[in-house]
N, CA and C atoms as an extended XYZ file, in Angstrom:
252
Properties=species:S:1:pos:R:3:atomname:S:1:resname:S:1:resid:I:1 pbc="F F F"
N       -42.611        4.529      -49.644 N   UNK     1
C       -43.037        3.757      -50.790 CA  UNK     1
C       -43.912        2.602      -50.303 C   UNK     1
N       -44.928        2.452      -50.886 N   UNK     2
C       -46.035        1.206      -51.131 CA  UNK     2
C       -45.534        0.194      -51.896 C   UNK     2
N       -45.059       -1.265      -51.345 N   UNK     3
C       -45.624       -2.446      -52.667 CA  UNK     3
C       -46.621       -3.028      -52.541 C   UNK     3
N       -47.152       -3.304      -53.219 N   UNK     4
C       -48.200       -4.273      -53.470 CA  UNK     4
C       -48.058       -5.139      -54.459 C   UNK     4
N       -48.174       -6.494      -53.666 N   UNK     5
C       -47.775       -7.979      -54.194 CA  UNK     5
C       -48.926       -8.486      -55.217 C   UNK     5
N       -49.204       -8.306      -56.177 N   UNK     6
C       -49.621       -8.865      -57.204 CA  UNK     6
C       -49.931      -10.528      -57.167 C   UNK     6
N       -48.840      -11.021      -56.702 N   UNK     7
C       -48.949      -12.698      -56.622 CA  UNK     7
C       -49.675      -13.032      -55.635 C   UNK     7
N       -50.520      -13.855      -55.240 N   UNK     8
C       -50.660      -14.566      -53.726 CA  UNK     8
C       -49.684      -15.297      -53.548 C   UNK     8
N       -48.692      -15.815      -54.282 N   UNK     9
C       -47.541      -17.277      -53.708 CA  UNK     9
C       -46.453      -16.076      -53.341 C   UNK     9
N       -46.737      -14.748      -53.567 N   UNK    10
C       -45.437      -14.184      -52.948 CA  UNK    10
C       -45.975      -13.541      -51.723 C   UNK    10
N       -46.832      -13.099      -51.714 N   UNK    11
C       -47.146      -12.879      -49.927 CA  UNK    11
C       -47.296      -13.987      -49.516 C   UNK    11
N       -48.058      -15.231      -49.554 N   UNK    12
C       -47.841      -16.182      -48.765 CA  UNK    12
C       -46.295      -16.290      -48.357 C   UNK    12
N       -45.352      -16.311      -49.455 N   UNK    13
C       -44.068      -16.971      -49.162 CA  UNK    13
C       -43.536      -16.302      -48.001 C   UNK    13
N       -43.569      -14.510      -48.740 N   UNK    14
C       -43.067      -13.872      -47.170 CA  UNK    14
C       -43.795      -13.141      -45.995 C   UNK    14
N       -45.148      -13.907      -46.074 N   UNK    15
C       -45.847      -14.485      -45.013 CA  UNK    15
C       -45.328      -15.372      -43.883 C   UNK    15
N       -45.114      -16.295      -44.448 N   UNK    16
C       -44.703      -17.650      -43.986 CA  UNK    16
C       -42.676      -17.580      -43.646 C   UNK    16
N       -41.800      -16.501      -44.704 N   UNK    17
C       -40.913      -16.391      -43.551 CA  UNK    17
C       -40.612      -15.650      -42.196 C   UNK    17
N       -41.812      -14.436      -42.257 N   UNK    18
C       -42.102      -13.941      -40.903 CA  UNK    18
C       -42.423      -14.944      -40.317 C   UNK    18
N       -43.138      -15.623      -40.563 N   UNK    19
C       -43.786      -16.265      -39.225 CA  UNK    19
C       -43.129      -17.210      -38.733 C   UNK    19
N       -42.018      -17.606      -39.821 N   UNK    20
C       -40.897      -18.918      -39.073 CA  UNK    20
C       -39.560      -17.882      -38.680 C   UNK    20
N       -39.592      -16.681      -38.656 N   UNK    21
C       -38.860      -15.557      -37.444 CA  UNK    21
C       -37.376      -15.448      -38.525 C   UNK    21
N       -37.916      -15.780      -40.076 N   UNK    22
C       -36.118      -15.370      -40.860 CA  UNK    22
C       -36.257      -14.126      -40.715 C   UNK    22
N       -37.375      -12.989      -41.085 N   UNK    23
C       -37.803      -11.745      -40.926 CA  UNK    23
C       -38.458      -11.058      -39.749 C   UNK    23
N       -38.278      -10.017      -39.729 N   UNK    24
C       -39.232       -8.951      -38.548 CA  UNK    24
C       -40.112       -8.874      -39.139 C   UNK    24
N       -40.169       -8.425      -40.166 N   UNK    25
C       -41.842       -7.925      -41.176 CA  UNK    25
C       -41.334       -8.371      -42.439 C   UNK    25
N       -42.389       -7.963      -43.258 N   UNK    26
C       -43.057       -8.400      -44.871 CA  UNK    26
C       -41.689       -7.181      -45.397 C   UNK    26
N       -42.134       -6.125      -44.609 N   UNK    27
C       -41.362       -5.196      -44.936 CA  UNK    27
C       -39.274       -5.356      -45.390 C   UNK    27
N       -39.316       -5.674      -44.111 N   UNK    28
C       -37.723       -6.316      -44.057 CA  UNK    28
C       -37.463       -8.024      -45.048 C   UNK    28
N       -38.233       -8.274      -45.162 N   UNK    29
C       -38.314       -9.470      -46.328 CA  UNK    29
C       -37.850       -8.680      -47.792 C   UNK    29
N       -39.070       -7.843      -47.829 N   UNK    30
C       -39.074       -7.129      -49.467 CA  UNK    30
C       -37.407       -6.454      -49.607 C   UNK    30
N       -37.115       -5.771      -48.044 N   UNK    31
C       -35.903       -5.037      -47.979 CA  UNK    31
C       -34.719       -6.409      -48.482 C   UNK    31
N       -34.596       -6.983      -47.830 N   UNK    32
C       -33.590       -8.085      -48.441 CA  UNK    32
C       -33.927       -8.641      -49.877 C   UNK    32
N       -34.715       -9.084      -50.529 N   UNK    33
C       -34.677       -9.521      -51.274 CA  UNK    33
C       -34.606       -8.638      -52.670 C   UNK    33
N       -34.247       -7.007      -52.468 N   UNK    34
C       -34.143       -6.004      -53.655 CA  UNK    34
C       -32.749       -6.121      -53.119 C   UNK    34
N       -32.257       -5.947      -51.504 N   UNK    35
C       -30.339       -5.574      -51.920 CA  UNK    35
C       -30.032       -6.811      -52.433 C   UNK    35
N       -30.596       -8.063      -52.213 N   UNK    36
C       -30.215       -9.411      -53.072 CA  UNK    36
C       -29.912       -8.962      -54.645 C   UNK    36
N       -30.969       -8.734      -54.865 N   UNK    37
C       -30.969       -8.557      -56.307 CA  UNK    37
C       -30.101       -7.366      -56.665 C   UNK    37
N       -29.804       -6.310      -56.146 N   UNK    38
C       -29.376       -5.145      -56.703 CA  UNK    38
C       -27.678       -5.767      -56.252 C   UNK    38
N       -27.291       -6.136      -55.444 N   UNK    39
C       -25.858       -7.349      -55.512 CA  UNK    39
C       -26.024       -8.276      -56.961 C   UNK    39
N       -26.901       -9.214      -57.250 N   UNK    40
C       -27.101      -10.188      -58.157 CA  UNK    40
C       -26.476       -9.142      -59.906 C   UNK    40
N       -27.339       -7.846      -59.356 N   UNK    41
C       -26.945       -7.609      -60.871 CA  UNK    41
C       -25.638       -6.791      -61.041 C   UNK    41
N       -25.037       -5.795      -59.492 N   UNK    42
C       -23.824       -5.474      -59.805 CA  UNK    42
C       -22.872       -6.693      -60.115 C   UNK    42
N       -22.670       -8.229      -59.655 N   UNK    43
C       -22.119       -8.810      -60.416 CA  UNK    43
C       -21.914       -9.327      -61.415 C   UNK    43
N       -23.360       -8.881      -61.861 N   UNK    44
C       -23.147       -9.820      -63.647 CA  UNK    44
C       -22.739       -8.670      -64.947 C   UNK    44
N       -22.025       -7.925      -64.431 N   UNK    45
C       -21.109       -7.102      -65.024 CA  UNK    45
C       -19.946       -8.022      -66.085 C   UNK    45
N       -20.127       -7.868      -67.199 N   UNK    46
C       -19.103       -8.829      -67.951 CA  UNK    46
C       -17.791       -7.544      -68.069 C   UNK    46
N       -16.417       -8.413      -68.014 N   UNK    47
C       -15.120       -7.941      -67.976 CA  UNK    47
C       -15.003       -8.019      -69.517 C   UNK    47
N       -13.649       -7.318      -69.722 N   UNK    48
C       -13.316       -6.803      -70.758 CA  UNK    48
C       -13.078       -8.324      -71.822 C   UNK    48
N       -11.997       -9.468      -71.117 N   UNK    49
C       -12.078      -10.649      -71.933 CA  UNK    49
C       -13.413      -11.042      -72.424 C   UNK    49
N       -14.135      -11.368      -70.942 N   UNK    50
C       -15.304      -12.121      -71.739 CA  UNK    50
C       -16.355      -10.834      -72.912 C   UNK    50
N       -16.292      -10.103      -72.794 N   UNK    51
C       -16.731       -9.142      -73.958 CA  UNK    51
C       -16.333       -9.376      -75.204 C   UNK    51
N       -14.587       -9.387      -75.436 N   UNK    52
C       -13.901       -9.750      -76.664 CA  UNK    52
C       -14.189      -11.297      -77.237 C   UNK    52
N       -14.542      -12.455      -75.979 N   UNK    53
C       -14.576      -13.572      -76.338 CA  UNK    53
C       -16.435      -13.513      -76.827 C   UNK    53
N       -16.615      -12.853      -76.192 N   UNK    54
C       -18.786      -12.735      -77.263 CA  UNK    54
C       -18.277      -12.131      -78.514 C   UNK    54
N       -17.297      -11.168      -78.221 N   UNK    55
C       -17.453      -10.650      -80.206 CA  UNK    55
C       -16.421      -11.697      -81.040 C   UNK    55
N       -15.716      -11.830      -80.581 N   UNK    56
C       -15.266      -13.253      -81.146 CA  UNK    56
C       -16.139      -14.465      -81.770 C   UNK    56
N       -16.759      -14.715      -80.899 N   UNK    57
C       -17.644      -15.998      -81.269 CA  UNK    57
C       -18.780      -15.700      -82.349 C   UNK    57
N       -19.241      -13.927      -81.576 N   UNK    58
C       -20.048      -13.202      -82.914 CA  UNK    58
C       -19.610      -13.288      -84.533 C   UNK    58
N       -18.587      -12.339      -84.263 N   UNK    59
C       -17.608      -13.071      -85.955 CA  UNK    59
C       -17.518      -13.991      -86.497 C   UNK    59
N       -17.636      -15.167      -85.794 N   UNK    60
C       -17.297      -16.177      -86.167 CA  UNK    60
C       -18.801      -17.029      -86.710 C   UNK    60
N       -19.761      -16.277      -85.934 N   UNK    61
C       -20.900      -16.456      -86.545 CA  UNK    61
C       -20.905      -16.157      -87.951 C   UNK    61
N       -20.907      -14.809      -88.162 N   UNK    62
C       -21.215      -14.254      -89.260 CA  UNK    62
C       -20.373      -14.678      -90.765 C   UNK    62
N       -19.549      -15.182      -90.309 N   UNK    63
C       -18.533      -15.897      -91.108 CA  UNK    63
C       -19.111      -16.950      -91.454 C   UNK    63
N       -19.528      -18.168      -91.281 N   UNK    64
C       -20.296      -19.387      -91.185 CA  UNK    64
C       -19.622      -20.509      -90.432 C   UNK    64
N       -18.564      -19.844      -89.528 N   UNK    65
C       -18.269      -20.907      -88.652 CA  UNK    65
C       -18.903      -21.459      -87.725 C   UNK    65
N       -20.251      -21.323      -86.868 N   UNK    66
C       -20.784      -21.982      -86.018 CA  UNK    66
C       -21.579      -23.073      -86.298 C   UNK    66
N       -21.749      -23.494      -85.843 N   UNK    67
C       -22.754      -24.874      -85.273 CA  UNK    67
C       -23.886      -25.158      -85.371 C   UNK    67
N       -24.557      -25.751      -86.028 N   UNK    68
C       -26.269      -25.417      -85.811 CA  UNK    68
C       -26.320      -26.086      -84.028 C   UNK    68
N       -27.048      -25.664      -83.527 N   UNK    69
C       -27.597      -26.731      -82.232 CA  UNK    69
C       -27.896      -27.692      -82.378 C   UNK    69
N       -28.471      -28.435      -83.116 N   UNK    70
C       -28.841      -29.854      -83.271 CA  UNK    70
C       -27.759      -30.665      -83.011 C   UNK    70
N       -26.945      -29.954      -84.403 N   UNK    71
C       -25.350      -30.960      -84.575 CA  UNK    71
C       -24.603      -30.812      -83.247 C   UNK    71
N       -24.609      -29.730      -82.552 N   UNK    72
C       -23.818      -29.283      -81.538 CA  UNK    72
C       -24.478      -30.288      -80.236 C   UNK    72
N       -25.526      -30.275      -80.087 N   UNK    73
C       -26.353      -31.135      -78.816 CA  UNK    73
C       -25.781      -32.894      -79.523 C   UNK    73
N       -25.945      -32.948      -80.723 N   UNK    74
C       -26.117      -34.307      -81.098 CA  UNK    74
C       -24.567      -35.074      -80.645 C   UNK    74
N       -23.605      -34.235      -81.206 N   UNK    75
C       -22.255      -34.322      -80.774 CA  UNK    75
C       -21.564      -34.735      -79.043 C   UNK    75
N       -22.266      -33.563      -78.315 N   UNK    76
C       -22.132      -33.414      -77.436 CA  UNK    76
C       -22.707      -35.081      -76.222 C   UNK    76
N       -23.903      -35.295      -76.677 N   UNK    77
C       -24.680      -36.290      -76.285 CA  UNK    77
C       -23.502      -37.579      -76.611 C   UNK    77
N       -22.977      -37.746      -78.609 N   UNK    78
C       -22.053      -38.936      -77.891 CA  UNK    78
C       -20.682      -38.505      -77.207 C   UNK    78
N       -20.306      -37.551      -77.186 N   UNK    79
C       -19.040      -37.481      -76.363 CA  UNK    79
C       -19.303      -38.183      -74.921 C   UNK    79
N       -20.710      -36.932      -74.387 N   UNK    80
C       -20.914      -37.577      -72.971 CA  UNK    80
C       -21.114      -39.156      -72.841 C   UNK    80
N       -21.617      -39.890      -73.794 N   UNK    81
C       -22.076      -41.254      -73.648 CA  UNK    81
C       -20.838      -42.477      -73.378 C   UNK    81
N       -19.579      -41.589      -74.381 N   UNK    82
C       -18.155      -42.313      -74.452 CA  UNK    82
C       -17.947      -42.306      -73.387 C   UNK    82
N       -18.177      -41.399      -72.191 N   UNK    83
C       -17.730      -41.203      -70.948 CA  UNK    83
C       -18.261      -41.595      -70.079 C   UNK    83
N       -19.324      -42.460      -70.317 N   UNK    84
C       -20.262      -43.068      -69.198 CA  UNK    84
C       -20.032      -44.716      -69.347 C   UNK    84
């Protein structure tokens, strides 16, 4: 397989960690930074609670129990302020 870097700030970048010796090649750069990611996303696997606690909060949407954001940030801002 071929990549080809589209960005210049991303070959520079792993340009520049070959050449400060974190990598052997561009190659072994690209290689780490996909098992990075392909780790990154087997963990963001949501468990069975936090699933029930999104449809929870969903319901609770649809009901008219939530919050607008405004009120929710506005709130939040004096709690934190009581605490400072």
């Amino acid at each position: 397989m071929q990549v080809i870097l589209r960005e210049p700030e991303l070959e520079k970048f792993i340009d520049a960690q070959v050449q400060n010796g974190r990598f052997e090649s561009a190659e072994a750069a690209v290689e780490a930074a996909v098992e990075l990611l392909m780790r990154e996303s087997e963990s963001f696997e949501l468990d069975d609670e936090t699933i029930d606690a999104i449809n929870r909060a969903d319901e609770q949407i649809e009901r008219g129990e939530g919050l607008d954001f405004k009120q929710f940030a506005s709130e939040m801002r004096k709690k934190f302020a009581a605490h400072c």
